[in-house]
N, C-alpha and C positions, 0 to 999 in steps of 0.2 A: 537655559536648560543646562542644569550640569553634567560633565564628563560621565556619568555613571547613567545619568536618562538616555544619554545621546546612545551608549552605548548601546542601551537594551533595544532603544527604539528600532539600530540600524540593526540586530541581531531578529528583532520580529518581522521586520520588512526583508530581509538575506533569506529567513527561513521559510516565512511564505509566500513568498517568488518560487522557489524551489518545491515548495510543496503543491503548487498550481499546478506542474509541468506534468505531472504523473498523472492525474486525472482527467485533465486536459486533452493528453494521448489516449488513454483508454476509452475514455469517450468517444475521440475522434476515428479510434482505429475498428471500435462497433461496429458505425456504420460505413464503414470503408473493408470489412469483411466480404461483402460479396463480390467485390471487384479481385479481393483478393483470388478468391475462391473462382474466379474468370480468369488471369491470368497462370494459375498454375496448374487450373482443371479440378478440382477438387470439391468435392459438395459440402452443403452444410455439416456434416460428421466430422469431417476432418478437420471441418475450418475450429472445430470445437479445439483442437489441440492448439490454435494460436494464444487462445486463453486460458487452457488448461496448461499450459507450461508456464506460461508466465503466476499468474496465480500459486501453481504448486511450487516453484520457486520462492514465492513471498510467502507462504504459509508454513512452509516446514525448515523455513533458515529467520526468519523473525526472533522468534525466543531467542536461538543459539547465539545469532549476532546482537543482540539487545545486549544477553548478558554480556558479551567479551566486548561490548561496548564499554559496561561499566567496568572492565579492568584497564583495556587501552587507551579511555579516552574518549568522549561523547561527538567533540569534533572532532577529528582522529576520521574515525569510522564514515561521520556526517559528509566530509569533504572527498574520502575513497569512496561513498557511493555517486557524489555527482559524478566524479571522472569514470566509474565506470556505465555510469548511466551514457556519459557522452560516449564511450567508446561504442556501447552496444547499441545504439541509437545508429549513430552512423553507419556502423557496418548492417545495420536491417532496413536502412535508406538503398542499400544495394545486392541486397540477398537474392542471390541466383535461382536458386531451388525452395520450395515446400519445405524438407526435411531441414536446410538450414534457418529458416527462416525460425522454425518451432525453433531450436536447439538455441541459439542468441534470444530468442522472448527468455527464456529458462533465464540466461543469465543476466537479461535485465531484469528480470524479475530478484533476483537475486540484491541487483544496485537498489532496488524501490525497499527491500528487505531492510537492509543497511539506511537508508532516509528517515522510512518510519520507525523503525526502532528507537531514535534517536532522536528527531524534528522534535516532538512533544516534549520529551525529556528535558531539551536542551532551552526551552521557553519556561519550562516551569522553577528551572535552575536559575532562569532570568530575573523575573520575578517575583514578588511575594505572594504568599496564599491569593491576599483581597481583592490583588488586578488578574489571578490564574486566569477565572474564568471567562472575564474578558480577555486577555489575550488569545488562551485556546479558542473562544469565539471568533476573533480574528481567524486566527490560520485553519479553522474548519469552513471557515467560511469561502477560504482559496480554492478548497478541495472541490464546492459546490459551485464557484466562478468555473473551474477548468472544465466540472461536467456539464455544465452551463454553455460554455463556449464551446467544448471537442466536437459535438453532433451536427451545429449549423457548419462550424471550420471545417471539420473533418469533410462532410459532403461539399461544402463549395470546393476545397483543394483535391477530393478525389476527382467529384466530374470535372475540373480544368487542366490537374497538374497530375493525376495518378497516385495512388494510395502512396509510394514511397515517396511521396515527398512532407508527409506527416513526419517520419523519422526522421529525414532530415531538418525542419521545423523544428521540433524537440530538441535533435543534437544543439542544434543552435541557441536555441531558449536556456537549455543546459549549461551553455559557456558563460553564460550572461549571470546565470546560477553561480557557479564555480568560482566567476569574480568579485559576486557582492560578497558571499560567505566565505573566500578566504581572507576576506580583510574586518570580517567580524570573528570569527571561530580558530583557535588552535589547532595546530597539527601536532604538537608536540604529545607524547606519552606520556600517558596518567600512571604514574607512581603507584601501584595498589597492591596490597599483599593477598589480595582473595584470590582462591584456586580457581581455576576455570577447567569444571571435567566434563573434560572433551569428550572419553567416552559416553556420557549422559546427552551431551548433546548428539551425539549419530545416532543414540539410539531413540532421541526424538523425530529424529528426521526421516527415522527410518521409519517408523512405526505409524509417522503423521503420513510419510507416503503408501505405504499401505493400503492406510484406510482412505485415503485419495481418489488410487488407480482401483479402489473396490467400485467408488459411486460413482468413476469416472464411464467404467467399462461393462458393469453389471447389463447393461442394456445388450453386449455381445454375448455374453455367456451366464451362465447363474453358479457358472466356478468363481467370479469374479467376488463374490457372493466370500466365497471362502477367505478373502485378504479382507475383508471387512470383521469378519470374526477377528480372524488372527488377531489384527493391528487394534483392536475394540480391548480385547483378552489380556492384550500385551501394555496397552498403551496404561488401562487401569492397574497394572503390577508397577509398569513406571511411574504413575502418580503414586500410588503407596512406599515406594522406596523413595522417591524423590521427598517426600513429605518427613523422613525422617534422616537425611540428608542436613549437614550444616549450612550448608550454600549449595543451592538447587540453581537447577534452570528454572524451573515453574515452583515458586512459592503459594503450596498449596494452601498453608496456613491463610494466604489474604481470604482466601474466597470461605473460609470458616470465621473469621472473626472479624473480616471488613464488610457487612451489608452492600453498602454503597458499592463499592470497586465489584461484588457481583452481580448486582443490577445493572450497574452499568455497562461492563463488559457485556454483558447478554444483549442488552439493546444493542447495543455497537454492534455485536454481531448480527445479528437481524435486520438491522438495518442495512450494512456493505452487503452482505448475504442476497437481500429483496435488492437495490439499487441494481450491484451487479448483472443478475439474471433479468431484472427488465430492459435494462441495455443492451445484454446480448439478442436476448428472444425476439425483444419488439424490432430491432432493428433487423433482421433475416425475415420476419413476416410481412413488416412495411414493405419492404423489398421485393422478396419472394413471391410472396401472398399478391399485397396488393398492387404490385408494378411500380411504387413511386419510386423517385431518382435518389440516390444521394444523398442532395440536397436535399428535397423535398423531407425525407426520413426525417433528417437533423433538426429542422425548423418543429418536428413534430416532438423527438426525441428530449429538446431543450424546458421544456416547461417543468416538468418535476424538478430537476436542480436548482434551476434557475428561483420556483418558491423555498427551497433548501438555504439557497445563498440568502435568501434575505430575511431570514429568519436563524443562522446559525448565529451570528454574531451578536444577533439581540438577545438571543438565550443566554448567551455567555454573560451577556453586561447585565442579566436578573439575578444568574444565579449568584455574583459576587455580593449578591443584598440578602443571600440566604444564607450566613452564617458561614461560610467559606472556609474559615479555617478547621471547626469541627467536621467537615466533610474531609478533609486530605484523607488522601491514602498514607497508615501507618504500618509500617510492619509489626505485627505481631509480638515482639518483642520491646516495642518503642512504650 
């Protein structure tokens, strides 16, 4: 094997190690929800802001940190999100309170932000068109092992060892992270003359949070109603200015002249969208609803991923037989 396979190989094996760990967790920490919600006293409602903070952390700093990804540096970025993932892992392995426990998901979610941004990017840089989609097959395929494993893990470590000890599990899978990928990936800064405007990005952030805390909270009041307007009103003027922008955060252009890249995206969305919500919901009703343990939940919760995983990586190895290279995504200009 020569110097340049080894390399790629030990760079797909670094990054989907690392990309297991995150799904993994969220999995695990589903059904490890109502124990939460027992030790700090807190109902299903509230237990909603464990994921609602962490989620709106990765949704509305994604674009922003993608793009200054590609100014700084792809592993740069890739390697500051395992270390913060490990930091905020650890300290949620021993969070005193409800209030801080949301407040660190926020800024882990923040570290998962900075991962996927990046993860993908940094595999397709690896490889050529023809092997993409087998590789991406690969590492989507990690994301459906961790959801695969979190549910059965998650409840055998709640009912033995207590839901914090999931975070501490993670921190530690995280270190293990940290060491394969910094002996594949650079730390060093990427050289780039592209502007990175920063006001564009707050104002994505802001605007995507908006419309968040509308469909987060609309259930308390029908004012909530009103940040859904706003951030809907606002957010389409930012897509209009962004679009005639030299260097945008969201290159509107793709989704006008790339079919593919908006089919795609859609399903992708649709699909984490449904995954997510059935993880949360069925695991508080198995629970709630029908009295089963933990464990029990998990051994239930595992079956949809578990068909996911074994079918993500076959997909990838068809689609490299369908013409591969005329599918890439180009920009608009290319």
């Amino acid at each position: 094997m020569s110097i340049e396979k080894r390399k790629r190989t030990a760079t797909l094996i670094s990054i989907t190690f690392a990309t297991f760990i995150n799904p993994f967790m969220v999995s695990a920490l589903g059904v490890a929800l109502p124990s939460i919600g027992t030790d700090f006293q807190v109902g299903p409602g509230e237990l909603g802001l464990v994921e609602t903070s962490f989620l709106m952390a990765s949704v509305i700093l994604l674009l922003p940190v993608g793009k200054y990804a590609d100014k700084v540096g792809l592993g740069r970025i890739y390697i500051s999100g395992i270390v913060l993932f490990f930091i905020t892992s650890s300290l949620l392995g021993i969070s005193p309170s409800f209030p801080i426990l949301v407040g660190l998901r926020f800024f882990q979610g923040l570290s998962i932000a900075m991962l996927t941004a990046t993860g993908a990017a940094i595999l397709t840089k690896a490889y050529p068109p023809e092997r993409r989609g087998r590789v991406l097959g690969i590492n989507i395929g990690s994301v459906y092992i961790g959801l695969s494993m979190g549910p059965f893990f998650g409840g055998f470590i709640t009912e033995h060892y207590g839901w914090k000890a999931i975070f501490m599990i993670t921190a530690s899978l995280s270190l293990i992270a940290f060491g394969l990928v910094s002996q594949t990936l650079s730390y060093k800064k990427t050289k780039s003359n592209s502007r990175y405007d920063l006001n564009a990005a707050f104002q994505y952030a802001f605007l995507i949070g908006l419309i968040w805390f509308g469909f987060s909270y609309m259930h308390i009041s029908l004012w909530f109603i009103t940040l859904i307007i706003v951030g809907t009103t606002g957010f389409v003027y930012f897509l209009i200015k962004q679009d005639e922008s030299p260097d945008p955060i969201i290159d509107v252009r793709l989704f006008r002249t790339n079919r593919a890249f908006t089919l795609g995206s859609s399903l992708t969305f649709i699909n984490y969208a449904s995954s997510v919500a059935v993880t949360f919901t069925f695991s508080l009703f198995l629970q709630y609803v029908r009295g089963l343990s933990p464990k029990e939940a998990g051994m239930i919760l595992v079956i949809q991923p578990i068909i996911m995983m074994i079918f993500a990586p076959i997909s990838g190895r068809i689609s490299d037989k369908f013409n591969p290279v005329n599918s890439e995504t180009r920009m608009p200009h290319e």
